[in-house]
Kinemage of the C-alpha trace (Angstrom):
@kinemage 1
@onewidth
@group {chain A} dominant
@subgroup {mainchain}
@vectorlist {calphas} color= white
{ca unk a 1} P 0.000 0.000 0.000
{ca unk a 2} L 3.194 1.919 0.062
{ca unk a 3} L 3.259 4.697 -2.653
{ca unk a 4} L 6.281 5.615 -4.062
{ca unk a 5} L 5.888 9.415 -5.492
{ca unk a 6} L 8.996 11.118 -5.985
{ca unk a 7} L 8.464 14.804 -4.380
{ca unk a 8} L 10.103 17.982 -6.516
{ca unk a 9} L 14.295 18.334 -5.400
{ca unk a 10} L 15.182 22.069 -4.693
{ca unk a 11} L 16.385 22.578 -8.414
{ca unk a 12} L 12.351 22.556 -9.504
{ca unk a 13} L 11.138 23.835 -6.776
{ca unk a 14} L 10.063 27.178 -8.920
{ca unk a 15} L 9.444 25.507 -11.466
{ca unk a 16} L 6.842 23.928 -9.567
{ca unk a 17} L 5.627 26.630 -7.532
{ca unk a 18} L 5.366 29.135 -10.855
{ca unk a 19} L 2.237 26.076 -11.812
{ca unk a 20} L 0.909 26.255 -9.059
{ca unk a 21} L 0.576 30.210 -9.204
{ca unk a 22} L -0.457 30.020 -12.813
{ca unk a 23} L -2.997 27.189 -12.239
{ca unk a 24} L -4.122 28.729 -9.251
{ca unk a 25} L -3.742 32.135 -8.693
{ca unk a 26} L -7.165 33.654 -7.462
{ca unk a 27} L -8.212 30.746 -5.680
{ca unk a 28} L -8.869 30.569 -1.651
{ca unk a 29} L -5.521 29.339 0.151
{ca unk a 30} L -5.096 29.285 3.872
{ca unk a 31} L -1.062 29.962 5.318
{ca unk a 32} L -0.988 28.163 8.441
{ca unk a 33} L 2.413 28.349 10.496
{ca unk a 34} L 3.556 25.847 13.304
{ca unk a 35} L 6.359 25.608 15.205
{ca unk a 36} L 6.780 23.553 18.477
{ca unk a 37} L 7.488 27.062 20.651
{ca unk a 38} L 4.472 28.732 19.362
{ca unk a 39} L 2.553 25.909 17.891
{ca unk a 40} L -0.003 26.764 15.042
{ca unk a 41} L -1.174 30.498 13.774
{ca unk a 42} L -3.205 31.185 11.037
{ca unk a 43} L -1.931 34.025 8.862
{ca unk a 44} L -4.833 34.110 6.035
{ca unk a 45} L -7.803 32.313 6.089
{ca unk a 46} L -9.266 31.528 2.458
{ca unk a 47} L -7.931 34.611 0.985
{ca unk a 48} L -6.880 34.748 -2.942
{ca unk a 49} L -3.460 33.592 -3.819
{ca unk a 50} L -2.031 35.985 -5.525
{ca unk a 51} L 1.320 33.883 -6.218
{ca unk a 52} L 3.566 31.477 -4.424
{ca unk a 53} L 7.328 31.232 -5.473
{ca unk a 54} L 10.765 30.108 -4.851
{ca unk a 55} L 13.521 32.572 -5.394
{ca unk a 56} L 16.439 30.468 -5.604
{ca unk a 57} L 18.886 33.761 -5.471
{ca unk a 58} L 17.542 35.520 -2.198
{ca unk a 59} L 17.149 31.797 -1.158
{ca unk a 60} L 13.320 32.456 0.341
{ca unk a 61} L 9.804 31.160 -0.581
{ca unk a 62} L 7.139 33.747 -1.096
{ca unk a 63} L 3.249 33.453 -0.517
{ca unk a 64} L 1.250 36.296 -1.107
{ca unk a 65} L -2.231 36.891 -0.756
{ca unk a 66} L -5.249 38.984 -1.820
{ca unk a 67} L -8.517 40.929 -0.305
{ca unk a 68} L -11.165 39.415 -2.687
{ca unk a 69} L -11.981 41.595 -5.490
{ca unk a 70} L -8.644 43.410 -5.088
{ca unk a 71} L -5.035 43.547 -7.615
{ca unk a 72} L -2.668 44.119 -4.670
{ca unk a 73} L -1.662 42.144 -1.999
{ca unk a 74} L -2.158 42.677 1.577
{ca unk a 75} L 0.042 39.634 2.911
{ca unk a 76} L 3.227 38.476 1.685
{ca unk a 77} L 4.683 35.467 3.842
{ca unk a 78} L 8.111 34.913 3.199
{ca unk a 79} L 10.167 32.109 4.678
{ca unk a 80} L 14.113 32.368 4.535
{ca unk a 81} L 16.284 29.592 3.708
{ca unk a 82} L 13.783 27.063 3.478
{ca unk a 83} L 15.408 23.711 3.651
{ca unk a 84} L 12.551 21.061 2.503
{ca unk a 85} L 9.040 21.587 1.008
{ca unk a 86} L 6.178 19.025 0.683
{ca unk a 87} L 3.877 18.790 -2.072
{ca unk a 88} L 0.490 16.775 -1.432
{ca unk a 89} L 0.349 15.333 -4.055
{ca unk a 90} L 3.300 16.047 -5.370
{ca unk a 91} L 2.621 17.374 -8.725
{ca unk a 92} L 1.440 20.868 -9.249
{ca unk a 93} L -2.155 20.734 -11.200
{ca unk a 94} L -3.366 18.799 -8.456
{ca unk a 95} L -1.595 19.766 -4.967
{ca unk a 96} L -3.967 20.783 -2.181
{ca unk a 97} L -0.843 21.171 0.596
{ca unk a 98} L 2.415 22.942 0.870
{ca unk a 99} L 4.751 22.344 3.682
{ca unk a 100} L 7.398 24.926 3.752
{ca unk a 101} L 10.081 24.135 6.656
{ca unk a 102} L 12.441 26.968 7.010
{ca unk a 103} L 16.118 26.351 8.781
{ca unk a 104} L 14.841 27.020 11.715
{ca unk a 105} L 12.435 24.060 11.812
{ca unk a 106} L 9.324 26.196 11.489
{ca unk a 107} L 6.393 24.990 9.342
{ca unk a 108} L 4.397 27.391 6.511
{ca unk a 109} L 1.139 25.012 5.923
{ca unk a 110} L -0.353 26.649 2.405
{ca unk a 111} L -3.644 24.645 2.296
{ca unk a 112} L -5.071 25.205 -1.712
{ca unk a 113} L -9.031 25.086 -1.651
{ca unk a 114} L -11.400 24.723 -4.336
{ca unk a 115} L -9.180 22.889 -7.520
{ca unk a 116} L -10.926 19.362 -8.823
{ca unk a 117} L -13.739 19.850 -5.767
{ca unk a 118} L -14.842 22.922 -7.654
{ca unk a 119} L -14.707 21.304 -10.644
{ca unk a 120} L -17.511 18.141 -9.016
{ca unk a 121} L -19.789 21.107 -8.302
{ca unk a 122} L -19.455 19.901 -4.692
């Protein structure tokens, strides 16, 4: 019952991330962030993501988000020097969760709603 689904290395993470913006940019996205000191926050709650990416230069991952109806973003989460991310599942038309883990062992949780259940009519 083991599935073996090879997750993105670091080379594709933007790449990766630049689908999911294109494919979902717009759509409702919660950023959740846990640590063990602090344990879990929510940052935005269903707002529109405006775009997630990797910027492999500044070495940082970037989520921003949108008021509805609006152009310009009101929150832009950045984590430094992240040092894993996990894509469920791990290919980018279809991932629902992002686990960012920075170097200093906290979690960004970027929970994508609507995709294929929008598409049921659910």
């Amino acid at each position: 019952m083991s599935q073996q689904i090879r997750q993105p290395v670091r080379q594709e993470w933007r790449g990766f991330l630049d689908v999911v913006t294109r494919d979902r940019e717009g759509q409702p996205v919660t950023i959740e962030i846990t640590s063990s000191e602090t344990g879990g926050q929510v940052e935005a709650d269903r707002m529109p993501l405006n775009y997630i990416q990797y910027d492999d230069k500044d070495e940082v991952v970037i989520v921003s988000v949108r008021e509805p109806g609006a152009e310009e973003p009101v929150l832009e989460h950045i984590v430094e020097n992240p040092w894993k991310i996990l894509f469920e599942p791990p290919t980018p038309e279809a991932v629902r969760t992002i686990d960012v883990e920075g170097a200093d062992g906290v979690h960004t949780i970027v929970t994508l709603h609507g995709g294929e259940a929008s598409a049921e009519g659910g």
